[in-house]
C-alpha positions in Angstrom: 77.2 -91.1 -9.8 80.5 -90.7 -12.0 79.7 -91.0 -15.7 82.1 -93.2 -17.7 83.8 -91.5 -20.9 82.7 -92.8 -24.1 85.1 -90.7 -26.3 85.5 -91.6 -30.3 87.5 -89.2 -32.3 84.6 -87.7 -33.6 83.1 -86.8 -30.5 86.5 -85.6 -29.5 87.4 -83.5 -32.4 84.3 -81.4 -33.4 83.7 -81.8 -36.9 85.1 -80.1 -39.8 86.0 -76.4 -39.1 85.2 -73.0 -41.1 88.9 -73.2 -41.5 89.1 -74.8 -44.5 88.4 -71.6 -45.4 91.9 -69.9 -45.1 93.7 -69.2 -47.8 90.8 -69.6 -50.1 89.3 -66.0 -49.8 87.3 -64.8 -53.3 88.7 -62.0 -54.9 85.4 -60.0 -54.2 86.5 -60.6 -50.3 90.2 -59.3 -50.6 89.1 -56.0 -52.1 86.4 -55.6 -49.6 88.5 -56.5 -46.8 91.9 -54.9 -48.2 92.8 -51.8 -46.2 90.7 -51.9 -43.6 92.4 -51.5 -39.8 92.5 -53.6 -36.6 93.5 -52.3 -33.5 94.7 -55.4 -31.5 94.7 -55.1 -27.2 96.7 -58.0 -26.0 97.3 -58.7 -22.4 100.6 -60.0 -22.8 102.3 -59.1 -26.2 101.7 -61.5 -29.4 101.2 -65.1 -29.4 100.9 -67.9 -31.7 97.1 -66.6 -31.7 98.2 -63.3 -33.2 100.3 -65.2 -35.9 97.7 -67.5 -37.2 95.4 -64.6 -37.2 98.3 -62.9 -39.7 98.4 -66.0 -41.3 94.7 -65.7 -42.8 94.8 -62.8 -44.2 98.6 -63.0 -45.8 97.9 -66.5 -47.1 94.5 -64.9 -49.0 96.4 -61.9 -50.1 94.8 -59.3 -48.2 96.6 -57.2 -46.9 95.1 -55.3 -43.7 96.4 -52.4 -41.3 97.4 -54.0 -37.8 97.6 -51.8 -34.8 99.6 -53.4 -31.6 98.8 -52.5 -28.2 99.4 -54.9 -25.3 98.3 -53.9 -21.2 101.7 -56.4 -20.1 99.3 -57.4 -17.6 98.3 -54.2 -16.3 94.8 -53.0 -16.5 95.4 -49.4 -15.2 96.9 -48.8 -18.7 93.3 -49.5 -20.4 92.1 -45.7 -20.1 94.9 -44.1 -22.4 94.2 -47.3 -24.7 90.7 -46.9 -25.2 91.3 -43.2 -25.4 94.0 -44.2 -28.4 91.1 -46.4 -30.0 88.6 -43.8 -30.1 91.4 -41.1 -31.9 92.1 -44.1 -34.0 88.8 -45.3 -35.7 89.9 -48.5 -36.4 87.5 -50.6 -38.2 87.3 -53.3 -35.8 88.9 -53.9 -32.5 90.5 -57.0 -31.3 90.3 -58.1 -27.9 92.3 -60.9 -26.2 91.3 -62.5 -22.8 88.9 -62.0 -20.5 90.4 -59.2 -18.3 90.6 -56.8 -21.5 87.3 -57.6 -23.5 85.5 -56.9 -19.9 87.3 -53.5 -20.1 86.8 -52.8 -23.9 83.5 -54.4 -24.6 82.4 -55.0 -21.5 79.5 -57.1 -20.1 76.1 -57.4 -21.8 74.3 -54.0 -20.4 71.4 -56.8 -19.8 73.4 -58.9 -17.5 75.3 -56.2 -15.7 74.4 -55.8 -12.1 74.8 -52.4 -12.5 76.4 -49.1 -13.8 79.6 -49.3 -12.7 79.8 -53.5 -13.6 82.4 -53.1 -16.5 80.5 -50.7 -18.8 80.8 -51.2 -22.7 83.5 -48.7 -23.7 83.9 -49.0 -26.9 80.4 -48.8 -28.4 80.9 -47.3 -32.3 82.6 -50.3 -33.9 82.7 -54.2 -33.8 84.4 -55.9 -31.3 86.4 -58.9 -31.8 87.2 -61.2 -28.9 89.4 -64.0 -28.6 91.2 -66.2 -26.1 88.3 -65.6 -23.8 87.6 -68.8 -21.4 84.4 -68.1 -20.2 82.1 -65.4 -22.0 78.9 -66.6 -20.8 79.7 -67.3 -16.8 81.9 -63.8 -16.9 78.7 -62.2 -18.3 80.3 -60.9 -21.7 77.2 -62.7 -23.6 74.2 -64.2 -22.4 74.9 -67.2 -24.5 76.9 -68.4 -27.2 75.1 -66.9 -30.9 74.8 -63.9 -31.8 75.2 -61.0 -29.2 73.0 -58.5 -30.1 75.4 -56.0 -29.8 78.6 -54.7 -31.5 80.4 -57.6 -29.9 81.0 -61.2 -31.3 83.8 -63.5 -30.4 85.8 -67.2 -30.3 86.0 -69.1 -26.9 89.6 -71.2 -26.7 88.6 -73.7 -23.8 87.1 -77.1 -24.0 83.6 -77.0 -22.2 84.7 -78.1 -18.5 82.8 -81.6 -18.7 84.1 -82.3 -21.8 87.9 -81.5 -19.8 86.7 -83.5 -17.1 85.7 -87.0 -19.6 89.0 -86.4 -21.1 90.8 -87.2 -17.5 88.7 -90.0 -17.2 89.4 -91.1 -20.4 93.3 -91.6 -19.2 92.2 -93.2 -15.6 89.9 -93.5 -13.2 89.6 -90.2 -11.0 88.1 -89.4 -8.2 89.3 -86.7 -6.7 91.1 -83.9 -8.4 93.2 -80.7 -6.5 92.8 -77.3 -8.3 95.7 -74.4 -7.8 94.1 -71.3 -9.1 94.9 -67.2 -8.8 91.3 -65.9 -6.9 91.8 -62.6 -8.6 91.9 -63.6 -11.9 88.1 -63.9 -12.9 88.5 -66.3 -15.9 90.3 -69.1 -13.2 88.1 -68.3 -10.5 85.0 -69.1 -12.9 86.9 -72.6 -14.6 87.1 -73.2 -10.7 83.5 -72.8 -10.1 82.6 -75.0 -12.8 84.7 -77.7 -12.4 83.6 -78.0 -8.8 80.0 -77.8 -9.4 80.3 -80.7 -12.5 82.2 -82.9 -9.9 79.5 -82.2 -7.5 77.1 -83.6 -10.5 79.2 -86.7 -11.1 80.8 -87.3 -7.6 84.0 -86.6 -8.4 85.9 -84.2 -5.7 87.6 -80.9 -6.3 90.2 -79.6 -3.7 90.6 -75.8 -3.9 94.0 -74.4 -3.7 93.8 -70.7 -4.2 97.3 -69.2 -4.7 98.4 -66.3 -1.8 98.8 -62.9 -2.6 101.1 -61.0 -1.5 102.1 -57.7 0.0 101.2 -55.9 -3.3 98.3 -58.2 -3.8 100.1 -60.3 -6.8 100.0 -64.1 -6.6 102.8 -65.6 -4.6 105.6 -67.6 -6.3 106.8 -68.4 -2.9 103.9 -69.9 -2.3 103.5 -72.7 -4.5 106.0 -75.4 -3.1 103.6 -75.4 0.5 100.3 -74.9 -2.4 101.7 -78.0 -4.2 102.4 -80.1 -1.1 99.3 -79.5 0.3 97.6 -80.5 -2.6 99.5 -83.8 -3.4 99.0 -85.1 0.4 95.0 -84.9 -0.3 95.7 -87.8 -2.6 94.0 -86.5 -5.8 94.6 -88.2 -9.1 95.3 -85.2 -10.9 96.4 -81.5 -10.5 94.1 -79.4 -13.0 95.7 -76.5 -14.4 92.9 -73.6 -15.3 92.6 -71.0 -17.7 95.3 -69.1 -15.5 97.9 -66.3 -16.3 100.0 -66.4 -13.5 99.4 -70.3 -13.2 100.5 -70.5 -17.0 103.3 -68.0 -16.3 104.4 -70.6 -13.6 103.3 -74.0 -15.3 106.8 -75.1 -15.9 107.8 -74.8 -12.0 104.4 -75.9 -10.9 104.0 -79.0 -13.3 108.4 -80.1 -11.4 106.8 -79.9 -8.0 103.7 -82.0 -8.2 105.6 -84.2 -10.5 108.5 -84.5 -7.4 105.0 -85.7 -5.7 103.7 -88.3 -8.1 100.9 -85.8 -8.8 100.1 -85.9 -12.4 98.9 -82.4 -14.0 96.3 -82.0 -16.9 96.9 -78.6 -19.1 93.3 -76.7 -20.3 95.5 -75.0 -22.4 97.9 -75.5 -25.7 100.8 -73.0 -24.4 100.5 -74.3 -20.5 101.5 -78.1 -22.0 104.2 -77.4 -24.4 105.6 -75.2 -21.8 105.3 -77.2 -19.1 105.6 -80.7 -17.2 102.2 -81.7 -17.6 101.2 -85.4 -18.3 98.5 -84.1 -20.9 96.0 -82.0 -21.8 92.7 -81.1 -24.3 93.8 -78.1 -26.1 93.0 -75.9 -28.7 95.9 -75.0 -30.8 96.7 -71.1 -30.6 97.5 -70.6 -34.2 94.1 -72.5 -35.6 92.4 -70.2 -32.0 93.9 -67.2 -34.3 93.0 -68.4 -37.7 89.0 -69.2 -36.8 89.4 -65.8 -34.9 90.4 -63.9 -38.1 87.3 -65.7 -40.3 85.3 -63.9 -38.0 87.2 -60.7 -38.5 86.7 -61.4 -42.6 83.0 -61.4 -42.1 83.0 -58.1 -40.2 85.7 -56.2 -42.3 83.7 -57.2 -45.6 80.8 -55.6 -44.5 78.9 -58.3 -45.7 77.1 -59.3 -42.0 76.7 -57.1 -38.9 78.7 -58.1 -36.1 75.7 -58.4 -34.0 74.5 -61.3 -35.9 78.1 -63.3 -36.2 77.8 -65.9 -33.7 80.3 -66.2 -30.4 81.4 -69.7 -30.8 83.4 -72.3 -28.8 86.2 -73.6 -31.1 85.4 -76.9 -33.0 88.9 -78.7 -33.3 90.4 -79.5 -30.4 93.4 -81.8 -29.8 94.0 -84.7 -27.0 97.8 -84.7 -26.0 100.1 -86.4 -24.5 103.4 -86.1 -23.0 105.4 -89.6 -23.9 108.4 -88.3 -21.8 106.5 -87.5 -18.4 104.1 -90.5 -18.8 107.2 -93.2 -18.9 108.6 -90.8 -15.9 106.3 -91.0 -13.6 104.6 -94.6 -14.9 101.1 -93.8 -15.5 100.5 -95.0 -19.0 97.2 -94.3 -20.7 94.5 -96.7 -21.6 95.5 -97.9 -25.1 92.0 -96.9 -26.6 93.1 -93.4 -26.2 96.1 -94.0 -29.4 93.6 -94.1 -31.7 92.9 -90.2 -31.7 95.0 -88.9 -29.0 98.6 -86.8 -30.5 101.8 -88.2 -28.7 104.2 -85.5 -27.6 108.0 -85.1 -26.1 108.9 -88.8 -26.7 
């Protein structure tokens, strides 16, 4: 049976955020906190995550020591990284996304399913993750709290039900189409729960994993066939993941199924501004940063262990919608959702 969205802006937006913290750090804080070093692993180079992160600490004049390292995709460089942490000593290490906190912190030795199931490798200092979809389901933590160990974190991504009332917020669905990447393990996880909560409430979800090719990289050539494919199912909508490659893409992606009246929804704040999706339930990547680096505060002022600083979903999250596309392809939203959704590209 498909449940029927009951959305108010307050069960939308989670309630008031630790953020209001920013800016307003005591005195006793700063000089705690002032000095101390963060070695940041990135996956892709600095985002709007990394800025607001910045932001906190410049904005509470506290000035920290920032070490850059991105893997620009690329795993294999994780070894001489690691090896570069360890020489280092930072006093806290910052993680983003799921490929690179399974390399650096690993998954919980308790859930592992065995000694060679991504390892902790960084086990001497706290661990800081952020922009990581799914830390429960890719067995990071056990459950959202605190960890235990010397690991504690911010999840960026709506819970997928919550994702899935949004679309039916907008209209009636029924049957959704999925393009994913199947060796990205963040996407095939999103995938996995999205199909097992339309399963739940009766909604369908097509499967469209994305071809690799020769050098077992996701195919752009693929996509038009992907996307027609998908549109001739006759889904409502085209969900776009938690995805690299598909956010990489989402511009391209987003032109074809709109060329096919297939309207996309975004899990992500950088996958709808930079695309041609209709809308999206997003966490902004600068407030993603800024709740990220409260929890950085707390570990660099000594004043809590990191195994008791709870992993935590992010509270605030904004329902968007893109004016320009909507008018474009003619699927207006219901008019309840203008009391608390934020209208974009008109």
């Amino acid at each position: 049976m498909r449940f029927v969205p009951c959305f108010s802006r307050r069960k939308l937006l989670a309630g008031p955020l630790a953020l209001g913290l920013v800016g307003s750090m005591p005195g006793h804080l700063r000089a705690s906190a002032e000095g101390k070093s963060v070695f940041m692993v990135l996956w892709r180079g600095e985002t709007e995550v990394e800025e607001g992160f910045r932001a906190h600490f410049e904005e509470a004049d506290c000035p920290i020591d920032i070490t850059v390292r991105s893997l620009d995709r690329d795993v294999s460089k994780l070894p001489s990284i690691i090896a570069e942490i360890e020489r280092a000593q930072p006093d806290l290490v910052y993680t983003w996304g799921t490929s690179v906190t399974l390399g650096i912190a690993g998954r919980d030795p308790e859930l592992a399913e065995g000694p060679d199931d991504y390892p902790p490798m960084i086990l001497d200092r706290p661990i800081l993750f952020t922009m990581v979809s799914q830390p429960v389901r890719s067995r990071i933590i056990e459950e959202f709290g605190p960890t235990g160990r010397n690991v504690t974190g911010v999840s960026h991504i709506v819970p997928v039900e919550t994702q899935l009332k949004a679309m039916l917020a907008y209209m009636p669905v029924d049957r959704i189409a999925v393009i994913f990447t199947p060796t990205e393990t963040n996407s095939v996880l999103a995938v996995e729960q999205l199909v097992a909560v339309g399963d739940r409430d009766g909604i369908r979800v097509d499967e469209f994993p994305v071809p690799l090719d020769s050098d077992g990289n996701p195919s752009r050539q693929a996509l038009p066939e992907l996307i027609e494919e998908a549109a001739d199912g006759g889904p409502q909508f085209l969900y776009l993941g938690p995805d690299s490659f598909i956010g990489e893409h989402a511009k391209y992606i987003t032109g074809l199924a709109n060329d096919k009246r297939l309207p996309s929804f975004a899990s992500t704040e950088r996958m709808l501004a930079a695309s041609d999706a209709l809308y999206g339930l997003v966490a902004p990547y600068r407030k993603v940063g800024r709740f990220t680096a409260t929890k950085a505060e707390r570990i660099l002022c000594g004043e809590e262990a990191v195994s008791d600083i709870p992993v935590e979903v992010m509270p605030e999250f904004s329902y968007q919608i893109r004016a320009d596309v909507a008018q474009s392809l003619n699927i207006l939203p219901n008019l309840s959702l203008l009391d608390y959704a934020e209208i974009i590209g008109q």
